[in-house]
C-alpha positions as CSV (number, residue, x, y, z in Angstrom):
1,X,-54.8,37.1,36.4
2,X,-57.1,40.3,36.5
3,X,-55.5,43.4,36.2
4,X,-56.3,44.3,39.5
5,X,-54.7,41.4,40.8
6,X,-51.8,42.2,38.9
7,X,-51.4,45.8,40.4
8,X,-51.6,43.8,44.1
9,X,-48.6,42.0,43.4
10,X,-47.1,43.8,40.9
11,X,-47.5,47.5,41.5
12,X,-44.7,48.4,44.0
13,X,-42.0,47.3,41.5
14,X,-43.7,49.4,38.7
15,X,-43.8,52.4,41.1
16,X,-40.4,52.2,42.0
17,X,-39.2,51.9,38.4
18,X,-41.6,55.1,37.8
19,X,-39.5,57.0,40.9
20,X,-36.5,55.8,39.2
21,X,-37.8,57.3,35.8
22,X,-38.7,60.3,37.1
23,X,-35.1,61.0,38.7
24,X,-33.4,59.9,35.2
25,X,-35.8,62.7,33.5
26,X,-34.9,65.4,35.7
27,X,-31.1,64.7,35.8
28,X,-31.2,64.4,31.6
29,X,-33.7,68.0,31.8
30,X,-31.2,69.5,34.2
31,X,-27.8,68.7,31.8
32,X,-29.7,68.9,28.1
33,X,-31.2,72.4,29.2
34,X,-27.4,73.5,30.4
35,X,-26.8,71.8,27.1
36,X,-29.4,73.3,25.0
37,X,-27.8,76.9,26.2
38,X,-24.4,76.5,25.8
39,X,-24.8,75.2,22.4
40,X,-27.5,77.7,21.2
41,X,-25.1,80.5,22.4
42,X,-22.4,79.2,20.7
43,X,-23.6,78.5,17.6
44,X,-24.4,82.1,17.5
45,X,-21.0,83.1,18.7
46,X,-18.6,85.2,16.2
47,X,-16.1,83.3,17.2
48,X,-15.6,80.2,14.6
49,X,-13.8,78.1,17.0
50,X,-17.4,78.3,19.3
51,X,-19.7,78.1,16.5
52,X,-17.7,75.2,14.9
53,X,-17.8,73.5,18.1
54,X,-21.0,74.0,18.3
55,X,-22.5,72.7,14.8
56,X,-20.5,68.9,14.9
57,X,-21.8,68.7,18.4
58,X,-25.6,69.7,17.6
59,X,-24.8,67.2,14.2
60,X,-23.7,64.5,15.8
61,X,-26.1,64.0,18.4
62,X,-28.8,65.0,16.1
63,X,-27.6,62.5,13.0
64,X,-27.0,59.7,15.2
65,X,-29.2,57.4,17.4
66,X,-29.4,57.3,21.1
67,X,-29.3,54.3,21.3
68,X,-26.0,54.1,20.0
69,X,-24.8,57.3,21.9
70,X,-26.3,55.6,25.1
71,X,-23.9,52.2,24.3
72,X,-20.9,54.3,22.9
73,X,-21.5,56.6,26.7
74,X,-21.6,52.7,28.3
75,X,-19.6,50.2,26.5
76,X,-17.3,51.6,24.2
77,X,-15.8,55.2,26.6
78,X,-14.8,52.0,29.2
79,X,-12.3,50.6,26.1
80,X,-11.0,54.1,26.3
81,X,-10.0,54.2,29.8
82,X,-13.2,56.1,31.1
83,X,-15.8,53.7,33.1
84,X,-18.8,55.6,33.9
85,X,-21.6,53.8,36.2
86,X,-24.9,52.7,34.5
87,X,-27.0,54.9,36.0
88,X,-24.7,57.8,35.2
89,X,-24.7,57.0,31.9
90,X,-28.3,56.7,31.3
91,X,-29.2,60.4,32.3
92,X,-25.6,61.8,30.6
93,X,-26.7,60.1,27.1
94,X,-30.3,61.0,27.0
95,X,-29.5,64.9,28.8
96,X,-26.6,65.0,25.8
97,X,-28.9,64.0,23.3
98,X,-31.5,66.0,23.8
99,X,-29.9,69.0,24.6
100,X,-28.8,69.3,20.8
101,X,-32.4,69.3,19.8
102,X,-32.6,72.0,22.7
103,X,-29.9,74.3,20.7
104,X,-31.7,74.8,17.6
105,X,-35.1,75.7,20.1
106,X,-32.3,78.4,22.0
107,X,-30.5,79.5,18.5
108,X,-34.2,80.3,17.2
109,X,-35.1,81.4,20.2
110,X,-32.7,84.5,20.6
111,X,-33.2,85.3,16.8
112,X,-37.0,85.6,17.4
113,X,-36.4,88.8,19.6
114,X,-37.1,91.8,17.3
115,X,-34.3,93.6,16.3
116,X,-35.5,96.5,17.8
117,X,-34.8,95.0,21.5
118,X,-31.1,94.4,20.2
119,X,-30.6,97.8,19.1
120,X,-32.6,99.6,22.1
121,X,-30.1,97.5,24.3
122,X,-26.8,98.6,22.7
123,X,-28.0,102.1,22.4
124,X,-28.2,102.3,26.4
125,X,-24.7,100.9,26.1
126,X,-25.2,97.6,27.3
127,X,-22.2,94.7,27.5
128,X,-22.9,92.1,25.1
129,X,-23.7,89.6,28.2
130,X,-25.5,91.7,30.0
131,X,-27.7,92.4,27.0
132,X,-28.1,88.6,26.3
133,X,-29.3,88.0,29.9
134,X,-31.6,90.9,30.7
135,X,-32.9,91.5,27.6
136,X,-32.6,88.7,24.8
137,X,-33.1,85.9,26.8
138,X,-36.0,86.6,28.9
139,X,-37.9,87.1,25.6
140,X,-36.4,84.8,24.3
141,X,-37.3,82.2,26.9
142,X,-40.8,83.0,26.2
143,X,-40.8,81.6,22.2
144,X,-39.0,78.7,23.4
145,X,-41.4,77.3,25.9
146,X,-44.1,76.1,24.1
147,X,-41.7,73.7,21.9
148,X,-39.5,72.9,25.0
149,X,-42.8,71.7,26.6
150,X,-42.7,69.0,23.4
151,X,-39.4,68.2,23.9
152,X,-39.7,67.8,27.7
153,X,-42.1,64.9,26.6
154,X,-39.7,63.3,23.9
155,X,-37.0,63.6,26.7
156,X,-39.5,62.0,28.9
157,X,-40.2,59.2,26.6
158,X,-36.6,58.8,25.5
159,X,-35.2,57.9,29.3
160,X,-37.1,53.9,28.3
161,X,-33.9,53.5,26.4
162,X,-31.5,53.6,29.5
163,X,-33.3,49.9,30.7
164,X,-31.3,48.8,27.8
165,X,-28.4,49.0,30.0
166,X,-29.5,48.0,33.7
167,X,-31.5,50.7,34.9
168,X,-33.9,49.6,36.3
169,X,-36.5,51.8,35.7
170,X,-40.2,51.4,34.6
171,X,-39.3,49.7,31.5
172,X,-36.8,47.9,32.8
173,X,-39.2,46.3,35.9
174,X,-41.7,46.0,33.2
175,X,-39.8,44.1,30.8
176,X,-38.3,41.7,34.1
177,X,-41.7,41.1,35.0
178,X,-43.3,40.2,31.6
179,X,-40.1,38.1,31.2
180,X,-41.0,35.8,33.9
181,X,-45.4,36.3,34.3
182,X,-46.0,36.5,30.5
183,X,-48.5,38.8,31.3
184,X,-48.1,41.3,28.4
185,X,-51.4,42.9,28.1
186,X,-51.5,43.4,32.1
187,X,-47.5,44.8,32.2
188,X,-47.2,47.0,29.3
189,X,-50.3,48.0,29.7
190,X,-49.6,49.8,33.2
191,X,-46.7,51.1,32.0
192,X,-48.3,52.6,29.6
193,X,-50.9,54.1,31.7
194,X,-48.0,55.3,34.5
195,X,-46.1,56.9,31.1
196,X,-49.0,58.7,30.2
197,X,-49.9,60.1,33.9
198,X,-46.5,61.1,34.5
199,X,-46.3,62.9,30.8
200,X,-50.2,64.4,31.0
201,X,-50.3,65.7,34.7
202,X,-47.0,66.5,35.3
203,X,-44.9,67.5,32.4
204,X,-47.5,69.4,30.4
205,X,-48.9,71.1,33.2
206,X,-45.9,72.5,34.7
207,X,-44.6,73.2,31.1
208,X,-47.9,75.5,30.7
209,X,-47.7,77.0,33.6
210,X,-44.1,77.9,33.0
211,X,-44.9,79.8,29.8
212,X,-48.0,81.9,32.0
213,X,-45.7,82.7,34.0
214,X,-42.8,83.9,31.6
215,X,-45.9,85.8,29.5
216,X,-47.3,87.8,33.0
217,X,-43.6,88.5,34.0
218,X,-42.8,89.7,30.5
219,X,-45.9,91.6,30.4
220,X,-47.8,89.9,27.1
221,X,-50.8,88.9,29.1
């Protein structure tokens, strides 16, 4: 079978499991940038309780696999009393996941900001949050986009690992349909392809123009 004949009949299911890809990204990008924040503030916090909370959280999802944090979020919480549905638990492991990689981006992120901008802050007699979120932050957010554009990618990539519990999203179709055609070359290679077009013209770009738009509205170009 050509690979044009392949896309005929085949195409529709690997679109749908790219929508269904797509929707897992965001959801994880929405709760591992929440993540990323809460963390990052945290592990700056004073307060050893926060920061402490903070470390083993960023350690443990850091020092351990996803894969295994996806089945522990799947198979082992239900043993505990807490069923969560499949689809659920696909975005919650790869959004908790990555937002401990996030964390450190945040954590270096705020300690980037000259010290300057800290003291001109407190010497206008600014609260301590109001100082993080006009002042710190939005410079902040500026150092941490260009890496946060590489792990929107990662995150990107990383949602391949929910098929291994039922999602059926693009690897998941892909891996039902080479399972029954044995058309390898033809099925991984699309996926491949529709991997690479949804990472190359519409994570990168928006991640780019994000950080022009921080830069003009910060006033550094």
């Amino acid at each position: 079978m050509s690979f044009v004949e392949f896309l005929n009949q085949y195409g529709l299911r690997l679109l749908n499991g790219a929508g269904i890809t797509i929707i897992q990204f965001l959801l994880a990008a929405a709760l591992g940038i929440a993540i990323s924040l809460g963390m990052g503030l945290m592990k700056l916090s004073p307060n050893r309780i926060f920061s402490g909370f903070a470390v083993t959280y960023i350690e443990i999802f850091r020092g351990t696999s996803l894969v295994v944090q996806l089945y522990w979020i799947f198979f082992v919480l239900p043993l505990l009393g807490l069923t969560i549905e499949k689809f659920t638990a696909g975005y919650l492991a790869v959004g908790m996941n990555i937002g401990a990689y996030g964390a450190e981006l945040v954590r270096g992120g705020i300690l980037s900001v000259p010290k300057g901008q800290w003291e001109a802050a407190l010497a206008i007699n600014m609260t301590p949050a109001r100082r993080m979120r006009r002042i710190i932050l939005p410079q902040a957010l500026v150092n941490m986009l260009p890496p946060w554009g590489n792990l929107m990618v990662e995150l990107l990539k990383g949602t391949a690992l929910v098929s291994l519990i039922s999602v059926a999203d693009l690897m998941f179709e892909s891996r039902q349909i080479n399972a029954t055609t044995y058309l390898s070359a033809q099925v991984f290679g699309a996926a491949l392809i529709l991997y690479y077009v949804m990472a190359r013209f519409f994570v990168t770009p928006f991640m780019r123009w994000l950080e022009r738009f921080m830069a003009r509205k910060m006033g550094r170009i």
